[in-house]
C-alpha positions as CSV (number, residue, x, y, z in Angstrom):
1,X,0.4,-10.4,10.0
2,X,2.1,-7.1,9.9
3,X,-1.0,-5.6,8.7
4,X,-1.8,-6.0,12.4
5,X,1.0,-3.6,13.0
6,X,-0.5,-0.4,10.9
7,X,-3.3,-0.5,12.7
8,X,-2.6,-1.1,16.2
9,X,-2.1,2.5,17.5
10,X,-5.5,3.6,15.3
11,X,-7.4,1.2,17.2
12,X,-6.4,2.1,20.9
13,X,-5.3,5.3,20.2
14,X,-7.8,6.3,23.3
15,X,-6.7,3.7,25.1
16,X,-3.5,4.6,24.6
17,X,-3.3,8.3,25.3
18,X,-5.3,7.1,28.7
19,X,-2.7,5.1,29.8
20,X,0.2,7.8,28.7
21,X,-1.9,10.5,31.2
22,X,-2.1,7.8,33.9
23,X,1.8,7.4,33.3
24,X,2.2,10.7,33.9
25,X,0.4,11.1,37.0
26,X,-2.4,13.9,35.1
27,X,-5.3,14.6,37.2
28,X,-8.6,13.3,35.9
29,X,-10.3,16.7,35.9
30,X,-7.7,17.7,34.0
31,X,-7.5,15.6,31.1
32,X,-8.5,15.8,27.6
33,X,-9.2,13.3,25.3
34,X,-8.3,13.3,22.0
35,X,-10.6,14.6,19.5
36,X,-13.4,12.4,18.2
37,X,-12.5,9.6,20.9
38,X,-16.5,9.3,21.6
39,X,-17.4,9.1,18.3
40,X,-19.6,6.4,17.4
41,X,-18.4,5.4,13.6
42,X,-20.4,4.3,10.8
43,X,-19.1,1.3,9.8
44,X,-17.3,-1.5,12.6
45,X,-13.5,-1.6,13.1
46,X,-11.2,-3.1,10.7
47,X,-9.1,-4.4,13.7
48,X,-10.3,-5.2,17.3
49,X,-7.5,-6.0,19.6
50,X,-8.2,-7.2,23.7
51,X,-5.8,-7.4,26.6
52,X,-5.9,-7.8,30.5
53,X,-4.1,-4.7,30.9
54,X,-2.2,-1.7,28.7
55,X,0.8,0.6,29.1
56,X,2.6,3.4,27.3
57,X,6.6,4.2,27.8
58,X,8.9,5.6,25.0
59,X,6.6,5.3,22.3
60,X,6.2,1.7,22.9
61,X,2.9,0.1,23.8
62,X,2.8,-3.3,26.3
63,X,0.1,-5.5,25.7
64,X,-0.3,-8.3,28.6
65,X,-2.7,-11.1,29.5
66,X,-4.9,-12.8,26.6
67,X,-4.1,-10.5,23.8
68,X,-6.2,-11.4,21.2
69,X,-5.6,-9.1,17.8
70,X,-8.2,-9.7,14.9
71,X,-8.8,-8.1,11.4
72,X,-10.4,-9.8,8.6
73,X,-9.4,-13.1,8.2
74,X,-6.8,-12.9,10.5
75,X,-6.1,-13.7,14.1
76,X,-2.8,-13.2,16.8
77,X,-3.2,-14.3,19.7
78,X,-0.7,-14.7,22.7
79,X,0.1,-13.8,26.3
80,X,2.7,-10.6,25.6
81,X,2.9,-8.1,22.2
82,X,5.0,-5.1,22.2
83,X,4.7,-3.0,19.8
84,X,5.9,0.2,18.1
85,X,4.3,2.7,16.2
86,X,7.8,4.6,14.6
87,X,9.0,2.5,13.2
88,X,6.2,-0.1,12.9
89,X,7.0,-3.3,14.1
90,X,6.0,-5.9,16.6
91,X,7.4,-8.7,19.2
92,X,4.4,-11.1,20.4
93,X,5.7,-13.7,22.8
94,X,4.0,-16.6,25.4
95,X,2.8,-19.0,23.4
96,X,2.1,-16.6,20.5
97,X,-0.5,-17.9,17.8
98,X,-1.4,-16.8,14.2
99,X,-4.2,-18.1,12.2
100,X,-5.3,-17.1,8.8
101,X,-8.5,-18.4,6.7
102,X,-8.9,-17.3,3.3
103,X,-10.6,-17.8,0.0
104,X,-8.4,-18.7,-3.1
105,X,-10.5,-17.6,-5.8
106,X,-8.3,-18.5,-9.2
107,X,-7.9,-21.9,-7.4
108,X,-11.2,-22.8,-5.9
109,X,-10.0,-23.7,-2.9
110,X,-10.0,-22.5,1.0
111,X,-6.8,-22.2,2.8
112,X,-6.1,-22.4,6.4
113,X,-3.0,-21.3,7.9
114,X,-1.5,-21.9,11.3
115,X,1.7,-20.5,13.1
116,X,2.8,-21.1,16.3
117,X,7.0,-20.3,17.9
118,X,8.3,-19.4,21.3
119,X,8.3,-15.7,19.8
120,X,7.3,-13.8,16.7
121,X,8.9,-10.7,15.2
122,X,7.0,-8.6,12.6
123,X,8.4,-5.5,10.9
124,X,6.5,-3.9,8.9
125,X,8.9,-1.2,7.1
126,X,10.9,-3.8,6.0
127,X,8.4,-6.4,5.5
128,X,9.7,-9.2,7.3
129,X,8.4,-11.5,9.5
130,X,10.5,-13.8,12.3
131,X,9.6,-16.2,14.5
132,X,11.9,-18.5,17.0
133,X,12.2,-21.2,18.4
134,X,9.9,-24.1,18.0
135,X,8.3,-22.8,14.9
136,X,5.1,-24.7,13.9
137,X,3.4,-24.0,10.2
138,X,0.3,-26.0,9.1
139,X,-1.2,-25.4,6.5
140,X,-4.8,-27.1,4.9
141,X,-6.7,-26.5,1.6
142,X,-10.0,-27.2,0.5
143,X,-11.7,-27.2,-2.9
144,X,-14.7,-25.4,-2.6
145,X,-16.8,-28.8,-3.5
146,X,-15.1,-30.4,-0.4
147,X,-13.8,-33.0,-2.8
148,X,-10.3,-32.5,-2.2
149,X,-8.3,-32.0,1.0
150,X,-4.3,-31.6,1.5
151,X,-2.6,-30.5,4.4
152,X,1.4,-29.7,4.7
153,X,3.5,-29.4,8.4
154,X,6.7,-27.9,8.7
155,X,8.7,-27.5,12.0
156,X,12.2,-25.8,12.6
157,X,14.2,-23.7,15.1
158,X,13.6,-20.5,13.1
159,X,11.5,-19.1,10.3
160,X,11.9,-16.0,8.1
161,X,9.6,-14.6,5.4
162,X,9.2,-12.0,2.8
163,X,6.1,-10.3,1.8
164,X,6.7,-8.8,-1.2
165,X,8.5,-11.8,-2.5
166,X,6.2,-14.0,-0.6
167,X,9.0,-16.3,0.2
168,X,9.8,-18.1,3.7
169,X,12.8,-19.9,5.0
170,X,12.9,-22.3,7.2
171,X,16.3,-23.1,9.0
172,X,17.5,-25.8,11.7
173,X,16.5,-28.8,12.6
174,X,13.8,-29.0,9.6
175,X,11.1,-31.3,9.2
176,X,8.6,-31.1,6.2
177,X,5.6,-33.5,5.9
178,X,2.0,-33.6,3.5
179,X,-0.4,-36.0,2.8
180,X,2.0,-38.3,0.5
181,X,5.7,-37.3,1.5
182,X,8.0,-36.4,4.8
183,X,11.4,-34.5,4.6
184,X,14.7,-33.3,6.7
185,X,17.6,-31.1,6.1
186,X,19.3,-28.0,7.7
187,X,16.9,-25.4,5.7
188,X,14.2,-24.9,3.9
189,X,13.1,-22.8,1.3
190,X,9.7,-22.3,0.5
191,X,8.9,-20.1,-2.8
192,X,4.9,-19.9,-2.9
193,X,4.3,-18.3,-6.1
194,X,6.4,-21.5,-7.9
195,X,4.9,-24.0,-5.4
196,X,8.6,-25.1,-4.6
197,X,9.5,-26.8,-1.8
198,X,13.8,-26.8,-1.7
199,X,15.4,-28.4,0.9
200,X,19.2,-28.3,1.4
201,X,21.6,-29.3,4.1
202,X,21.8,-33.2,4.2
203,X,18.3,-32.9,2.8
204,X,16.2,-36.1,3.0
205,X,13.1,-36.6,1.4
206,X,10.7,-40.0,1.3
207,X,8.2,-38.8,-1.6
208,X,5.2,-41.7,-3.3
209,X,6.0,-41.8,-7.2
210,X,3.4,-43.8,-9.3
211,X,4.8,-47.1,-10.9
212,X,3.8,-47.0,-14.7
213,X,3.9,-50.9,-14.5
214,X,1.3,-51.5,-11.5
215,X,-0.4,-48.1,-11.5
216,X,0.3,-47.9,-8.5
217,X,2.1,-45.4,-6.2
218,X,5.1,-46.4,-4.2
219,X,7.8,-45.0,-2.1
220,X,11.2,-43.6,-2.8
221,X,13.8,-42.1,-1.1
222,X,15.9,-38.8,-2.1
223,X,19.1,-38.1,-0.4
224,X,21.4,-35.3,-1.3
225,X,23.1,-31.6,-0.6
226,X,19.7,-30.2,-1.8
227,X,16.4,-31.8,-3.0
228,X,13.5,-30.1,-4.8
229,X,9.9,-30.5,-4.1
230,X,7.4,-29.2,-6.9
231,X,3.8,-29.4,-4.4
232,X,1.9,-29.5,-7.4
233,X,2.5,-32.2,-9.1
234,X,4.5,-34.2,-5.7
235,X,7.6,-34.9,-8.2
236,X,11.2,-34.6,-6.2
237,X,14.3,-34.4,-7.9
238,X,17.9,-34.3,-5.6
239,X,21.2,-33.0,-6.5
C-alpha cells in the first residue's frame, strides 16, 4: 500500500505540472512540458492511477471522483486521496478500498486480502500504515490444488501496521473471526511472521479443540486479560 505512494507523482507527473500551469493562470502558447512527457515507453506502467478530476497546491496533489490506483497485485480505490510527494505519504478517504492478491510460493497457497475504513493513512518514510474508523480486514487463502480454503475477519475502530516488522494492531471495539473460532477484546495484535493472533483487554475467545476421546472437535471458551491465538495449528491459551 505505500508502494502506491513512491510512485504517484512519476506517474502523473504530466498531469500534474498541467494542472500546476492551469493553477497559475500560464497561457497555453506559453507553456512547456516537461521533458520526455510524449514519450511512448517500452515497456507499460508499473502503476496506473484514474480520477474525475486533478489539482496541484503546496506540493500536495487532490485526487477526486473514482480514484482507482493499481500496481501489480494491488488495488486502492476510493472517492478522495491526497497525497504528498516530500515527504511521501498519503490520506485516501470516501469509502476507501484496498485489495491485494498474491502468490505464496514457500506455502502453496494464494492469498487474498481486503481492507476497507472510513479513512486510510499511509506514510511511507516511516512505514506505517493507519486506517479509522470502521476498519474491515478479510483475508482468504487457497492451496494451489483448491483443496483447502480458510478465511479470517477482523473489525475494530482503528488499525495500525508496520512494514518492516510486518506487524498490525488492531484496537477498539475488536472482533476476530475464521473458519473454526470468533474473538473480542479491547486490542489486537497480529504478528504475521509467528502466525499469532494476541488478543488483550477483556479478551474473549470461543476456539473448536478436538476431544481425544470422540475424535471429535468441540467448543471451548477462553476468557482472560489476554488470550493467544497460534493460526496454525487453531490452539488458544489465556492468561
Amino acid at each position: 500500500m505505500n508502494r502506491y505512494i513512491s510512485l504517484i507523482f512519476a506517474v502523473a507527473f504530466f498531469c500534474l505540472a498541467t494542472a500546476y500551469a492551469s493553477s497559475n493562470s500560464v497561457p497555453p502558447e506559453t507553456f512547456v512540458p516537461p521533458v520526455g512527457a510524449f514519450d511512448i515507453p517500452d515497456t507499460a506502467p508499473e502503476t496506473v492511477i484514474t480520477a474525475n478530476r486533478l489539482s496541484l497546491k503546496d506540493g500536495i496533489a487532490l485526487l477526486e471522483g473514482a480514484v482507482n490506483m493499481k500496481r501489480e497485485n494491488e488495488t486502492l480505490t476510493c472517492g478522495k486521496a491526497i497525497v504528498s510527494n516530500e515527504p511521501r505519504w498519503m490520506l485516501a478517504s470516501i469509502t476507501p478500498r484496498v485489495y491485494r492478491k498474491e502468490n505464496i510460493d514457500e506455502r502453496k497457497v494464494i492469498q487474498e486480502l481486503n481492507l476497507e475504513a472510513k479513512n486510510i493513512y499511509a506514510n511511507d518514510v516511516e512505514g506505517k500504515l493507519n486506517a479509522s474508523s470502521s476498519v474491515y480486514v478479510r483475508v482468504e487463502e487457497r492451496s494451489w490444488d483448491l483443496a483447502s480454503f480458510t478465511w479470517a475477519v477482523i473489525t475494530s475502530d482503528d488499525l495500525l501496521a508496520f512494514r518492516e516488522s510486518e506487524r498490525v494492531i488492531f484496537s477498539g471495539n475488536v472482533k476476530f473471526r475464521d473458519d473454526e473460532s470468533y474473538g473480542e477484546g479491547n486490542r489486537l495484535d497480529y504478528a504475521q511472521k509467528l502466525g499469532l493472533v494476541i488478543l488483550s483487554g477483556n479478551a474473549y475467545m470461543e476456539v473448536k479443540e478436538l476431544n481425544p476421546d470422540t475424535g471429535k472437535k468441540e467448543p471451548r471458551i477462553l476468557k482472560g486479560n489476554v488470550i493467544t491465538y497460534n493460526t496454525t495449528t487453531k490452539e488458544a491459551v489465556s492468561e
